[in-house]
C-alpha positions in Angstrom: 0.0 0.0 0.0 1.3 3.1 -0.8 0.8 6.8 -1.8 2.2 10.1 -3.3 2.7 12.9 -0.8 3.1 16.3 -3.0 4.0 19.3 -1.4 1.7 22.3 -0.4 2.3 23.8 -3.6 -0.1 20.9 -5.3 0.9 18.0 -7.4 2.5 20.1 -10.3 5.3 20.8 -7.6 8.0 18.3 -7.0 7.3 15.0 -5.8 9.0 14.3 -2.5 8.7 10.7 -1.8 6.6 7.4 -2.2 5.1 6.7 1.7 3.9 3.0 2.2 2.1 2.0 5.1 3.8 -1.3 6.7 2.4 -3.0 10.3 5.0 -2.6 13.2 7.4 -5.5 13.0 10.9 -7.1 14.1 11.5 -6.3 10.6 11.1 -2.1 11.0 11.7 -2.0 14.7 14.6 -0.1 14.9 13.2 2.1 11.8 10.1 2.4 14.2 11.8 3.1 17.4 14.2 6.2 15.9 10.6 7.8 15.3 9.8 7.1 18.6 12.5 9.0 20.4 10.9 12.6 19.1 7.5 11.9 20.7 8.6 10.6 24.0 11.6 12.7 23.9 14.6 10.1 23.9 18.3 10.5 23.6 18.6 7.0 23.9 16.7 3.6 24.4 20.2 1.9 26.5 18.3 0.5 29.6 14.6 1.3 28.1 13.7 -1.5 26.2 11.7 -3.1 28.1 9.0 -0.2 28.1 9.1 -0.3 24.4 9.1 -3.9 24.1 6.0 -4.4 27.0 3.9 -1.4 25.3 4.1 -2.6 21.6 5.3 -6.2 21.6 4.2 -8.2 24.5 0.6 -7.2 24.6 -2.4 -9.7 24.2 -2.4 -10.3 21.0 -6.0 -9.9 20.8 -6.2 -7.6 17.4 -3.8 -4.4 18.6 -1.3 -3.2 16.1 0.7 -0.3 14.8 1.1 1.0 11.6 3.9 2.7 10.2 4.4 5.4 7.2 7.9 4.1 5.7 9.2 6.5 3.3 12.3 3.5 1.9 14.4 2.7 5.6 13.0 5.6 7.3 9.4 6.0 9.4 7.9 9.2 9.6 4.7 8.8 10.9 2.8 6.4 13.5 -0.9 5.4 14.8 -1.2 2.6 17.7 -4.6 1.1 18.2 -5.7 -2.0 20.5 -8.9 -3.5 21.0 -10.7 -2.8 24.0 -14.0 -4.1 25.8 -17.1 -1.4 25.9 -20.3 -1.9 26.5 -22.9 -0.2 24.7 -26.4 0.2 25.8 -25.9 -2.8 28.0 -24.2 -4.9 25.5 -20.6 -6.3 25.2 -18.7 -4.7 21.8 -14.9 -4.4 21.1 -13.6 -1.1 20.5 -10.7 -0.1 18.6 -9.2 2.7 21.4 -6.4 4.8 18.8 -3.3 6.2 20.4 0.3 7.5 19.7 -1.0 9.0 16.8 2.2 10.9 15.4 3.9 12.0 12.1 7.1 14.2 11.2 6.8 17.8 11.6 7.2 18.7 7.9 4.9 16.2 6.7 2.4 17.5 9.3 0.6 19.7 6.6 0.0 17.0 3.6 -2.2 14.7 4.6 -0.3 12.4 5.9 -1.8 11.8 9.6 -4.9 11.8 8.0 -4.1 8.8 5.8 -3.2 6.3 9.0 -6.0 7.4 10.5 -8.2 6.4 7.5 -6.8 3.2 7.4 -8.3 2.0 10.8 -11.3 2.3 8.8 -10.4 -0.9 7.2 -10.9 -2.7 10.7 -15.0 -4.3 11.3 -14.5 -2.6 14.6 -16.2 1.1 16.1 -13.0 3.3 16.3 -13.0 5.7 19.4 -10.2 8.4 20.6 -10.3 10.2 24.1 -8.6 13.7 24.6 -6.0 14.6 22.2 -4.0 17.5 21.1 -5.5 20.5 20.2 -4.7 19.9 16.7 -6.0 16.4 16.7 -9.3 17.1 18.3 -10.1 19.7 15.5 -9.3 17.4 12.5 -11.5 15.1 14.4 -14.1 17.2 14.7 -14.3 18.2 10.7 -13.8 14.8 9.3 -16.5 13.0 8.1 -17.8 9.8 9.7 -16.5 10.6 13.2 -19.0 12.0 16.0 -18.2 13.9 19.1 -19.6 11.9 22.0 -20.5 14.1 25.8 -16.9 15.2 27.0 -14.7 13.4 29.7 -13.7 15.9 32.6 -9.9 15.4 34.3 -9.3 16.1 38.0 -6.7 16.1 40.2 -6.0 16.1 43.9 -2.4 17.4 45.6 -2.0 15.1 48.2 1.6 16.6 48.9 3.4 19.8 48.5 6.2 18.1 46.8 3.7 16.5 44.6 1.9 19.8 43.4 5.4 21.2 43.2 6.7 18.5 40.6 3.4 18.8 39.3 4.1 22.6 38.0 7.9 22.3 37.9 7.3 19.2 35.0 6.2 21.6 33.0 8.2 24.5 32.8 12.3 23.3 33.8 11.4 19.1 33.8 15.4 18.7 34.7 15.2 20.5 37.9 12.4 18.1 38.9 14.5 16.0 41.3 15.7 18.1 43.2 11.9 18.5 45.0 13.0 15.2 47.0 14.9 17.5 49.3 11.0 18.9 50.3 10.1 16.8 52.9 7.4 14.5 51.3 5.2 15.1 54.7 3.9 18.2 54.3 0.0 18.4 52.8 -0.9 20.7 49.9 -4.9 19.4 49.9 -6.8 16.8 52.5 -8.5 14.8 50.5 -12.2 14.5 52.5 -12.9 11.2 53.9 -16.4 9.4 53.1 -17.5 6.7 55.8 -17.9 3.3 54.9 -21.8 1.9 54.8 -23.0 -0.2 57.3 -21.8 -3.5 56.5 -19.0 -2.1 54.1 -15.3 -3.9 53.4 -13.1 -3.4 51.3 -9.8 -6.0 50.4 -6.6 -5.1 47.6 -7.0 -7.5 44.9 -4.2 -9.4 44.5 -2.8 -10.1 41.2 -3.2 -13.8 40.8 -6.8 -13.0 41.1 -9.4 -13.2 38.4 -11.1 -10.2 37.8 -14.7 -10.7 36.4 -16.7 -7.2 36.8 -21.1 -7.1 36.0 -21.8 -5.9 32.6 -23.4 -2.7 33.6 -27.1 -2.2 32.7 -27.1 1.5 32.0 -27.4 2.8 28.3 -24.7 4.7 26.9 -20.9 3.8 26.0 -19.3 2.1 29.0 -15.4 1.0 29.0 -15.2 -2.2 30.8 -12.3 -3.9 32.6 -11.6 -7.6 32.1 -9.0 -10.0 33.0 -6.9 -9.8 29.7 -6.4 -5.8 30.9 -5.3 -6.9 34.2 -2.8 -9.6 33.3 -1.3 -7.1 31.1 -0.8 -4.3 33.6 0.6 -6.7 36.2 3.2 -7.3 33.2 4.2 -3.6 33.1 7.7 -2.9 34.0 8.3 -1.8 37.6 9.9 1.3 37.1 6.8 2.6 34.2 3.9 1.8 36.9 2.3 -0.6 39.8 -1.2 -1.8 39.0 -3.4 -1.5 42.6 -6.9 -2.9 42.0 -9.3 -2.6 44.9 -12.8 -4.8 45.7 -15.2 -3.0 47.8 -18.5 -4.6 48.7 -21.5 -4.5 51.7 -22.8 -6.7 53.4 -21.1 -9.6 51.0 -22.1 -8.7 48.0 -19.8 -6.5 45.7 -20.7 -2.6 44.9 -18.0 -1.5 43.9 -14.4 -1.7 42.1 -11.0 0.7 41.5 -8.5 0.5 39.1 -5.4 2.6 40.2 -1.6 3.1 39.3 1.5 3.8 41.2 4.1 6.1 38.9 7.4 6.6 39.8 8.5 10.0 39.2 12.0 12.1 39.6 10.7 13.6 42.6 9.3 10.6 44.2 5.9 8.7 43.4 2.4 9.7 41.7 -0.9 8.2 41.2 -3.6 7.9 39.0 -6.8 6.2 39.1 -8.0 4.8 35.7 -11.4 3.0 36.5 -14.3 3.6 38.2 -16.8 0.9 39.0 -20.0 1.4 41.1 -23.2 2.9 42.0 -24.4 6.3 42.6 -24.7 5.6 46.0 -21.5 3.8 46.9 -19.1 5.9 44.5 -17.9 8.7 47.0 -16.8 5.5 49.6 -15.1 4.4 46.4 -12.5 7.5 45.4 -12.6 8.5 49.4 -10.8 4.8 50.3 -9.1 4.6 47.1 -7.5 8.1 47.3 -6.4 7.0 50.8 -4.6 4.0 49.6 -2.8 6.3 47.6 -1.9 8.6 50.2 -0.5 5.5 52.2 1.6 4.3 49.1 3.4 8.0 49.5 1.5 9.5 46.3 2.0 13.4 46.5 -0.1 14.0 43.2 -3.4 12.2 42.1 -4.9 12.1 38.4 -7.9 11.1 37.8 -10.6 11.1 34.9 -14.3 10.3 34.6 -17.3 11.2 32.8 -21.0 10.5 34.4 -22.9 12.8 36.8 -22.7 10.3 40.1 -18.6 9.9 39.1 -18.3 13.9 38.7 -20.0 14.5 41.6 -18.0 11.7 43.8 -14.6 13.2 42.7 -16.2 16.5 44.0 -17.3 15.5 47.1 -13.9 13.8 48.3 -11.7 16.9 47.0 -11.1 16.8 43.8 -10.1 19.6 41.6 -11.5 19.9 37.5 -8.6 20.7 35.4 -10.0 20.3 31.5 -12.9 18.7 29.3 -11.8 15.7 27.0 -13.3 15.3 24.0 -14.5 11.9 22.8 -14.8 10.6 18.8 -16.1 7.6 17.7 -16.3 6.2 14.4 -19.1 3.8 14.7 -20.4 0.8 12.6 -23.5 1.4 14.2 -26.3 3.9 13.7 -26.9 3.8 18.1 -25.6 7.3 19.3 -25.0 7.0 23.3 -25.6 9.8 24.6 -24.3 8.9 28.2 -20.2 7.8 28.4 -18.6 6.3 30.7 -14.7 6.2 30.5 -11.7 7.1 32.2 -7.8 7.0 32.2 -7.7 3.1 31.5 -8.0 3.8 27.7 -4.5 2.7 25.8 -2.5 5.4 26.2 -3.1 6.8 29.5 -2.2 3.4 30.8 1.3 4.4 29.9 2.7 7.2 31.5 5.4 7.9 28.9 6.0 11.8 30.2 7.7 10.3 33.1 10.3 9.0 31.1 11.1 11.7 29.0 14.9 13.0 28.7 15.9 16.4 28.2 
């Protein structure tokens, strides 16, 4: 498969190069990985290959896959997708989640991000994209075929000064970021507020030999699910990338309720994030409030977090939790169904990999 890419100037201008699209193979890998260094801002990969090689290699191998743009030897562009578990209107569906979506700065303006992200057309599956760029969420929203779902909102909670201080810091001098572990990692920036347990409420760490098998949820809308393939796969993540910390919460014997968190080592110590939310209105608050605290006892100073339904929004609010910025949502369905509830959050594929963490400057 292959195409011309002309200038701006229009296809009377020079012809710079013949751009084939080629799956992600042993065969391209190292083609594939010098590419790789400009988005996640690598010198070099000594001593990192194992986050490359768990990320795109050893995943199920349950439909995900990369494609490339090869221009001869060299790649200039990406787009990562993996097949994910929804369920819409109450009934199971695979979803094809789109990530790492990334091309060469001068090839930026002709077409050619747009042409790998045609070709997951070519999959039977619903294609779907949380957040984004700017940039991205524009072409998104003026292509044809895709539809904007109800936005996601992203909170955080400072558990720690050293935390909200990293947290700022990361983003304007990113080398000076150790230094914050000479700030006592004590001190509070925010108190996250504590929600009681019910009468009759428990709640256990799951460990990771453990099946996970969480209720299809009944409510109508887009729902992500989590299933035991996703948790296998995390518990595979290298140690020094993220720690997996699933918690089981239930009343009176019967289960009500179920988080999905992570443990990410940073320079100046540790941060967290919790990717899935599962439970009832009523039972929710309990939920973040315990989950947040397990956190805080792990030595998290800064806590991400990202959800999308009224009862979720309004249990982030009630423990502490600060809004930061709307996500947009796309799909590109093979359905004429438009939910117009969604529920997601931070476990889509590539929030599970917290790839700033390991950038070099």
């Amino acid at each position: 498969m292959a195409w011309t890419i002309y200038p701006p100037d229009g296809p009377h201008a020079l012809v710079t190069s013949m751009i084939q699209l080629k799956p992600l193979t042993d065969c391209n890998r190292a083609a594939f990985l010098d590419l790789l260094r400009e988005p996640w801002q690598q010198h070099s990969w000594r001593g990192r290959e194992h986050i490359v090689a768990w990320r795109f290699f050893d995943r199920p191998d349950d439909g995900a896959v990369t494609w490339l743009a090869m221009d001869g030897d060299t790649c200039v562009g990406m787009l990562d997708s993996m097949l994910r578990p929804y369920a819409l209107n109450g009934q199971r569906i695979l979803m094809r989640e789109t990530a790492d979506w990334y091309t060469v700065s001068h090839l930026r303006s002709r077409g050619l991000g747009l042409r790998l992200l045609m070709h997951m057309k070519t999959y039977p599956e619903p294609n779907f994209v949380l957040g984004g760029t700017d940039i991205n969420v524009n072409i998104l929203s003026k292509m044809r075929g895709w539809n904007r779902l109800p936005d996601a909102t992203s909170f955080v909670l400072p558990l720690r000064l050293r935390g909200l201080a990293a947290s700022w810091l990361r983003r304007k001098w990113r080398s000076k970021e150790p230094w914050l572990r000479l700030l006592p990692n004590a001190i509070p920036a925010k108190l996250p507020r504590k929600v009681a347990a019910p009468d009759g409420g428990v709640w256990r760490l799951v460990p990771k030999t453990e099946t996970i098998a969480l209720p299809l949820p009944p409510s109508p809308g887009l729902t992500q699910l989590f299933e035991q393939k996703q948790w296998e796969w995390l518990h595979q993540m290298p140690q020094d990338v993220a720690r997996p910390i699933g918690i089981e919460f239930s009343c009176n014997g019967s289960i009500v309720g179920f988080s999905l968190s992570q443990i990410e080592p940073v320079s100046s110590g540790v941060d967290g994030r919790i990717m899935f939310l599962h439970g009832d209105a009523e039972h929710l608050p309990w939920v973040v409030s315990r989950t947040t605290q397990v956190l805080a006892d792990c030595g998290v100073g800064f806590v991400r977090a990202c959800v999308s339904t009224p009862a979720k929004l309004a249990a982030m609010e009630q423990v502490g939790y600060l809004k930061t910025r709307e996500l947009a949502c796309h799909w590109w369905p093979r359905t004429p169904a438009m939910p117009m509830m969604v529920d997601v959050g931070y476990l889509s594929v590539d929030d599970s990999f917290p790839y700033w963490n390991h950038r070099t400057k």
